[in-house]
DRENPA-3360 file (N, C-alpha, C; in nm, 2 decimals, always signed):
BEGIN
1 = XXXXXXXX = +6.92/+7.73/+11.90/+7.04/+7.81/+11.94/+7.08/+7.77/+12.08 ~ +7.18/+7.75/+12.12/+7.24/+7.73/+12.27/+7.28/+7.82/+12.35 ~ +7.28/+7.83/+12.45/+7.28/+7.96/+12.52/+7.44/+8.01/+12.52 ~ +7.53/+7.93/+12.48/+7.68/+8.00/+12.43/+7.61/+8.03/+12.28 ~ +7.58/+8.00/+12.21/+7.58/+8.09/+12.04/+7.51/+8.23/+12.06 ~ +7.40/+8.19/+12.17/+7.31/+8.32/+12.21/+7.37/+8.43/+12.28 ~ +7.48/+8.37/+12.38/+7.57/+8.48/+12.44/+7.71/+8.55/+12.36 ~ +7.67/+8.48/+12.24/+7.81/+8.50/+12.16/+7.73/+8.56/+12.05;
9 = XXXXXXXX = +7.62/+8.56/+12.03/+7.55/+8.65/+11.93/+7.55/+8.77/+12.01 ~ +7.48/+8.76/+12.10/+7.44/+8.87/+12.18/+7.54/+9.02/+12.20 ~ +7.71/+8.92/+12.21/+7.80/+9.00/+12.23/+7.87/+9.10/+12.12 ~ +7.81/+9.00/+12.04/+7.86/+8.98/+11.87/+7.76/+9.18/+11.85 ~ +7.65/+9.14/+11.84/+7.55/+9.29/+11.85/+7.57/+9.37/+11.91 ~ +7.60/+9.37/+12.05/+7.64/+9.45/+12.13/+7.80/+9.57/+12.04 ~ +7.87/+9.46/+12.02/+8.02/+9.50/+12.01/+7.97/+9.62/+11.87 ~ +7.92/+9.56/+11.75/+7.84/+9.61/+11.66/+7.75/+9.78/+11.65;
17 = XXXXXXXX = +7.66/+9.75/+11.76/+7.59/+9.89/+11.82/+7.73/+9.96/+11.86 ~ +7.79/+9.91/+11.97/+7.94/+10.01/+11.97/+8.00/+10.06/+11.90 ~ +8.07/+9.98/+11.81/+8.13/+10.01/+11.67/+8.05/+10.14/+11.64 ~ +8.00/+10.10/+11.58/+7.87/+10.20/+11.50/+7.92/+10.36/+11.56 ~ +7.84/+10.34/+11.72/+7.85/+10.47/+11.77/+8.00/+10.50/+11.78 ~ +8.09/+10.48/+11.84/+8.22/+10.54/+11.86/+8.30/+10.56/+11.73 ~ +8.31/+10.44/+11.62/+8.39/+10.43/+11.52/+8.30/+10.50/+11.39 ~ +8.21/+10.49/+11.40/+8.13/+10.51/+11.31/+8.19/+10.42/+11.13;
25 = XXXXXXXX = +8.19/+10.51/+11.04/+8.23/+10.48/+10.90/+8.37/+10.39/+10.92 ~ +8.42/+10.46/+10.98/+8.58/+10.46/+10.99/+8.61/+10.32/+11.06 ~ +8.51/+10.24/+11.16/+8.54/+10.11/+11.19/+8.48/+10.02/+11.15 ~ +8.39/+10.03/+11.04/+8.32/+9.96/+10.96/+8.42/+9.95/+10.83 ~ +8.50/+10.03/+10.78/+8.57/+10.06/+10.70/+8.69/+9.95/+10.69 ~ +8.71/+9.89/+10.87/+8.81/+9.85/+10.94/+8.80/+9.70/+10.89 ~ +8.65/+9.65/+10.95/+8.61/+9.56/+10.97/+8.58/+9.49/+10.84 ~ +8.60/+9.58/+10.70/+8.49/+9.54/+10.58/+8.62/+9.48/+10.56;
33 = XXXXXXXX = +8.77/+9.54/+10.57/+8.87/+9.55/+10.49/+8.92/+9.42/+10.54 ~ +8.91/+9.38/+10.65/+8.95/+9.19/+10.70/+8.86/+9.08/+10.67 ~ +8.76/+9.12/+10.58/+8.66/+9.00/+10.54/+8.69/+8.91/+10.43 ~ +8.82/+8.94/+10.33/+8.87/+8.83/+10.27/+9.03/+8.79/+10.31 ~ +9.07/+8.84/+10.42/+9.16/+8.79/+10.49/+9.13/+8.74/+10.59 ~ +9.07/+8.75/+10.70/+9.05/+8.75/+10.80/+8.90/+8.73/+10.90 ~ +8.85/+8.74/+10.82/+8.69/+8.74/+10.90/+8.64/+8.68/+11.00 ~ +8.74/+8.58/+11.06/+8.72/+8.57/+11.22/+8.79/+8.63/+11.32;
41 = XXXXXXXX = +8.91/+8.72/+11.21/+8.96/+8.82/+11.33/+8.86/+8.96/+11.33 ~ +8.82/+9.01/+11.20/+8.72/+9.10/+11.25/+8.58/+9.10/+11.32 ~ +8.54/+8.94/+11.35/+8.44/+8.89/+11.42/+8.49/+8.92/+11.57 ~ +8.61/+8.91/+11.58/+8.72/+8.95/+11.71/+8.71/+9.07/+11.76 ~ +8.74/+9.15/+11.66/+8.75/+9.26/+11.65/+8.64/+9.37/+11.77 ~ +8.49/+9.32/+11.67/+8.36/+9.34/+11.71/+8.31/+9.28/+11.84 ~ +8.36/+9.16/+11.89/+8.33/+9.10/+12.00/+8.38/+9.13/+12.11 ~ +8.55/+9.13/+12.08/+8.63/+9.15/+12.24/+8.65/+9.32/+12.26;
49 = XXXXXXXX = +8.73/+9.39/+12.22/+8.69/+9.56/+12.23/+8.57/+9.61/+12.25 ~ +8.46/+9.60/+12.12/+8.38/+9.68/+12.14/+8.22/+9.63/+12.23 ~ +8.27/+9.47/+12.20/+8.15/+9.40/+12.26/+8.16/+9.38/+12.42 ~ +8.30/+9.39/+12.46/+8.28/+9.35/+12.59/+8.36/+9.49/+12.66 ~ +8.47/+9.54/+12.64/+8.56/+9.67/+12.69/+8.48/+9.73/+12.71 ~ +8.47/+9.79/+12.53/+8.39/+9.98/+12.51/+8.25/+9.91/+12.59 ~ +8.19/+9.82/+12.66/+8.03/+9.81/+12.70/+8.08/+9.81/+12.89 ~ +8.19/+9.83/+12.94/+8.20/+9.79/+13.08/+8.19/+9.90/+13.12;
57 = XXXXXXXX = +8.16/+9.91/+13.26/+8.14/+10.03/+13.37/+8.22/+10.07/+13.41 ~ +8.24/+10.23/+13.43/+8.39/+10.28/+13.53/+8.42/+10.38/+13.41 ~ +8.43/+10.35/+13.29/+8.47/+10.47/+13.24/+8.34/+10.51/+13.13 ~ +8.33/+10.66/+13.06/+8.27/+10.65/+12.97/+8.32/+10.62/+12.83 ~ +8.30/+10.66/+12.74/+8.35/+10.70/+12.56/+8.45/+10.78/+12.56 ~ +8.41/+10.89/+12.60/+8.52/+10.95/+12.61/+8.63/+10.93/+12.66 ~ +8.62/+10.95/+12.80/+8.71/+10.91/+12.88/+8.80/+10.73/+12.78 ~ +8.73/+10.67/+12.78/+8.76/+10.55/+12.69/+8.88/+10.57/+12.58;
65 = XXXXXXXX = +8.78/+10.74/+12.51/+8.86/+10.76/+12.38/+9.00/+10.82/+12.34 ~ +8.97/+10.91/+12.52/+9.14/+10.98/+12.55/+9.19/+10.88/+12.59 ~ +9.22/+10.77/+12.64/+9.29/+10.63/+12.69/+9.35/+10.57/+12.54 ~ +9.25/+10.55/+12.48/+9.29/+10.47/+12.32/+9.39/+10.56/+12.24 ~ +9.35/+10.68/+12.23/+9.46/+10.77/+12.16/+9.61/+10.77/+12.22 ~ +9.59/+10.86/+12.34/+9.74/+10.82/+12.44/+9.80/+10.72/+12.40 ~ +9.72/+10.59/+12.40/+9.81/+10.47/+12.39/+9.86/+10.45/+12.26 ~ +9.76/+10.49/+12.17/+9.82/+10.43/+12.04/+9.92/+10.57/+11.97;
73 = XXXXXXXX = +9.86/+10.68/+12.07/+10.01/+10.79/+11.99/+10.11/+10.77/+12.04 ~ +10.17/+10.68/+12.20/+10.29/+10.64/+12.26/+10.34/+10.50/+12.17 ~ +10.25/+10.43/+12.15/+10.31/+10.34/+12.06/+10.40/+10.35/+11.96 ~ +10.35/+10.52/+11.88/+10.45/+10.56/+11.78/+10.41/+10.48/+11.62 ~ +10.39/+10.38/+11.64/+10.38/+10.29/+11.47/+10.25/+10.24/+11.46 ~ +10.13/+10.31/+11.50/+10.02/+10.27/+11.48/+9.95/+10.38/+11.44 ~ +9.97/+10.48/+11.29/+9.92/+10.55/+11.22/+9.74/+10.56/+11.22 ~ +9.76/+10.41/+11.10/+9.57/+10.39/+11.08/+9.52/+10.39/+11.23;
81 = XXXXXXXX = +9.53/+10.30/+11.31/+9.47/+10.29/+11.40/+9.44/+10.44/+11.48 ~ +9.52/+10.48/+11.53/+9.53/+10.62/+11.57/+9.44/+10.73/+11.53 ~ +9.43/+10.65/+11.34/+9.34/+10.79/+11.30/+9.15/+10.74/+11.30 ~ +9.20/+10.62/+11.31/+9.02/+10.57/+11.34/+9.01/+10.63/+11.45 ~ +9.09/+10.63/+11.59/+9.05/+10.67/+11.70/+9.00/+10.81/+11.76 ~ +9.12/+10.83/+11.64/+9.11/+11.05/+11.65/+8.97/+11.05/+11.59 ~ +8.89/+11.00/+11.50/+8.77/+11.00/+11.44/+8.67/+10.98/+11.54 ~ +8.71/+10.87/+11.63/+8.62/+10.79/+11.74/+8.59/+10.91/+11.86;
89 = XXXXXXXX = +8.73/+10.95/+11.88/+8.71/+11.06/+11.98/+8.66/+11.22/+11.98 ~ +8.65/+11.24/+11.84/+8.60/+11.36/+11.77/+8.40/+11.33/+11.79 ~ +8.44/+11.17/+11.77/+8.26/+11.13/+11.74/+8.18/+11.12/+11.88 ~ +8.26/+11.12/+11.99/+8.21/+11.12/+12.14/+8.24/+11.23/+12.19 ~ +8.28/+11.33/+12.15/+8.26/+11.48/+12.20/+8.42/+11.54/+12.24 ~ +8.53/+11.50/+12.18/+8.62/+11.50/+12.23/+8.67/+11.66/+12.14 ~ +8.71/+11.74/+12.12/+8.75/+11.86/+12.07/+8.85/+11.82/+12.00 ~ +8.89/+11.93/+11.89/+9.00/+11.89/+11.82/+9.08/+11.95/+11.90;
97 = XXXXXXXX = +9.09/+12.05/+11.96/+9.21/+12.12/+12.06/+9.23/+12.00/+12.22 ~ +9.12/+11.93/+12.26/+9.15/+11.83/+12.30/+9.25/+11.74/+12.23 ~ +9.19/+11.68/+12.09/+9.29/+11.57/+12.06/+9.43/+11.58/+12.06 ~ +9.45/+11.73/+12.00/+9.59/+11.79/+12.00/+9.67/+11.79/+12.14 ~ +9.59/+11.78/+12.25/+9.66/+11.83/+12.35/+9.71/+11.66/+12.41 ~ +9.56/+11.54/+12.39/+9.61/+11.47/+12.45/+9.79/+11.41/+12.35 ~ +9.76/+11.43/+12.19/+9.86/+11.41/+12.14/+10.01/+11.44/+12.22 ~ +10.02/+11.59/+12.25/+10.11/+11.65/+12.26/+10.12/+11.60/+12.41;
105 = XXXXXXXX = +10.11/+11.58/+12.51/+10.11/+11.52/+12.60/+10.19/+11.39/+12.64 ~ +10.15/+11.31/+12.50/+10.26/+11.19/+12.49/+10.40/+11.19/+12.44 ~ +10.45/+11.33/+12.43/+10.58/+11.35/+12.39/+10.66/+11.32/+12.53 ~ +10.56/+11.39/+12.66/+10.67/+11.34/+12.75/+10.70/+11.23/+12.78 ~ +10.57/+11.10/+12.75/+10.63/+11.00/+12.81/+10.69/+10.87/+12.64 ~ +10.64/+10.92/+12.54/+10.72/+10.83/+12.49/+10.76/+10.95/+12.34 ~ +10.79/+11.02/+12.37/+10.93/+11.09/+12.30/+10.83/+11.21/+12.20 ~ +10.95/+11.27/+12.12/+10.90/+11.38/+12.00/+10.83/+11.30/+11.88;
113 = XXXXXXXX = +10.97/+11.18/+11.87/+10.90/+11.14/+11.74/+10.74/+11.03/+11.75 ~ +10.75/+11.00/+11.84/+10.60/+10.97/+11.84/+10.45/+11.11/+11.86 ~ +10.50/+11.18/+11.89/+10.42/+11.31/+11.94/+10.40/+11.34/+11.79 ~ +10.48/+11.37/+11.71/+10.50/+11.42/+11.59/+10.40/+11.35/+11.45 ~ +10.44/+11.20/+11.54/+10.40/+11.07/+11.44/+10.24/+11.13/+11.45 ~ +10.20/+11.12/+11.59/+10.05/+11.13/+11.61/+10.01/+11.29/+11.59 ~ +10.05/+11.38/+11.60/+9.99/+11.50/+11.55/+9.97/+11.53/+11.40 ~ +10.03/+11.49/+11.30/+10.06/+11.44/+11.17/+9.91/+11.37/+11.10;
121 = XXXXXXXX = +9.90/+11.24/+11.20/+9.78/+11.16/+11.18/+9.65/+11.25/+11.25 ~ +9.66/+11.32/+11.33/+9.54/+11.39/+11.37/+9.52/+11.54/+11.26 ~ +9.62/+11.56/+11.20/+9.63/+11.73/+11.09/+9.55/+11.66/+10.95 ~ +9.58/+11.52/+10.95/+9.50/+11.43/+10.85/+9.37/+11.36/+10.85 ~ +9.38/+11.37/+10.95/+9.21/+11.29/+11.00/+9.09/+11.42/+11.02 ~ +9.15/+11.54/+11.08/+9.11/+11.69/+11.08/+9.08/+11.74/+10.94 ~ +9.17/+11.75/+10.85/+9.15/+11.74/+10.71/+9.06/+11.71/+10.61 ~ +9.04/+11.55/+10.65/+8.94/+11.44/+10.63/+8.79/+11.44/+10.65;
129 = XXXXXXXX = +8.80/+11.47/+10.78/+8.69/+11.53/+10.83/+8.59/+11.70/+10.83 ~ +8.71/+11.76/+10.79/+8.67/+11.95/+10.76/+8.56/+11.89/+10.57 ~ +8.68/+11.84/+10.51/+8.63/+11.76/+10.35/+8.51/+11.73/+10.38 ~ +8.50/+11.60/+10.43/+8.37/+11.55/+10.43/+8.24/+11.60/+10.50 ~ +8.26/+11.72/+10.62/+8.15/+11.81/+10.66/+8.14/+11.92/+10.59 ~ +8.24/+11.91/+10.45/+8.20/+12.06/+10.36/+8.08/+11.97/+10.23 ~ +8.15/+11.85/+10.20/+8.06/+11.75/+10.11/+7.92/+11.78/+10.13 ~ +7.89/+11.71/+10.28/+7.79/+11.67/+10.38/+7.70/+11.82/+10.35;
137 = XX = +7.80/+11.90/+10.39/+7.64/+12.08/+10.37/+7.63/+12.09/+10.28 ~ +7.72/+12.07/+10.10/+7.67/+12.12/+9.95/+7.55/+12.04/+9.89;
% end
C-alpha cells in the first residue's frame, strides 16, 4: 500500500468512526442508499465531511451540528438532509427545544416558508424518534 492509499484509507475510517457517532443509523442509511448509483460519491461522502470537517479543531459536534441544521433549514429544499441532521444533533446532545429554536431562528434570515419547511421536518424526525425509543424499551 502507498502512503496516498494509506492516507486515503486512513481518512476513509476516520470519516466512517464519525459517521457512525454523529449520524448514526440515519447516515449509514444515507450512504447504503448511493451504492448502486453512486458509490464513489458515497466514498465522498465519508471522506470529505466526516473524514476531514466533522474531525477538525475549533468547533465541537455540537456546535458543528447547530451550524449544519441553520444551514440546511435556510436553504429551505433540503428536507432529508435536514432530518438526518436534526437526528445528528439530537445524537450529540442537542435538545429537542434546542432544535426548534435553532429552526425558528432561521425564519429571520431566510423567511417563514423555510422556518416552516424545517420545523415540519424536525415534528417528523421527533416522531420518528419518540417510535423508535418506545420499540427500543418493549
Amino acid at each position: 500500500m502507498t502512503q496516498h492509499q494509506s492516507d486515503q484509507h486512513e481518512r476513509f475510517e476516520r470519516g466512517l468512526r464519525a459517521l457512525s457517532a454523529i449520524d448514526g443509523d440515519a447516515g449509514h442509511k444515507v450512504i447504503d442508499s448511493l451504492a448502486d448509483i453512486a458509490p464513489d460519491f458515497a466514498r465522498y461522502v465519508i471522506e470529505f465531511p466526516f473524514g476531514d470537517i466533522y474531525n477538525r479543531p475549533g468547533l465541537d459536534l455540537r456546535a458543528r451540528e447547530i451550524a449544519t441544521i441553520a444551514a440546511l433549514t435556510a436553504m429551505g429544499n433540503a428536507a432529508p438532509q435536514l432530518k438526518v441532521h436534526i437526528e445528528a444533533g439530537l445524537n450529540v446532545g442537542l435538545s429537542r427545544d434546542e432544535v426548534t429554536e435553532i429552526i425558528m431562528q432561521m425564519a429571520v434570515y431566510a423567511g417563514f416558508p423555510a422556518a416552516l419547511n424545517g420545523l415540519f421536518a424536525a415534528k417528523e424526525t421527533f416522531a420518528a424518534r419518540t417510535a423508535a425509543d418506545q420499540e427500543h424499551a418493549a
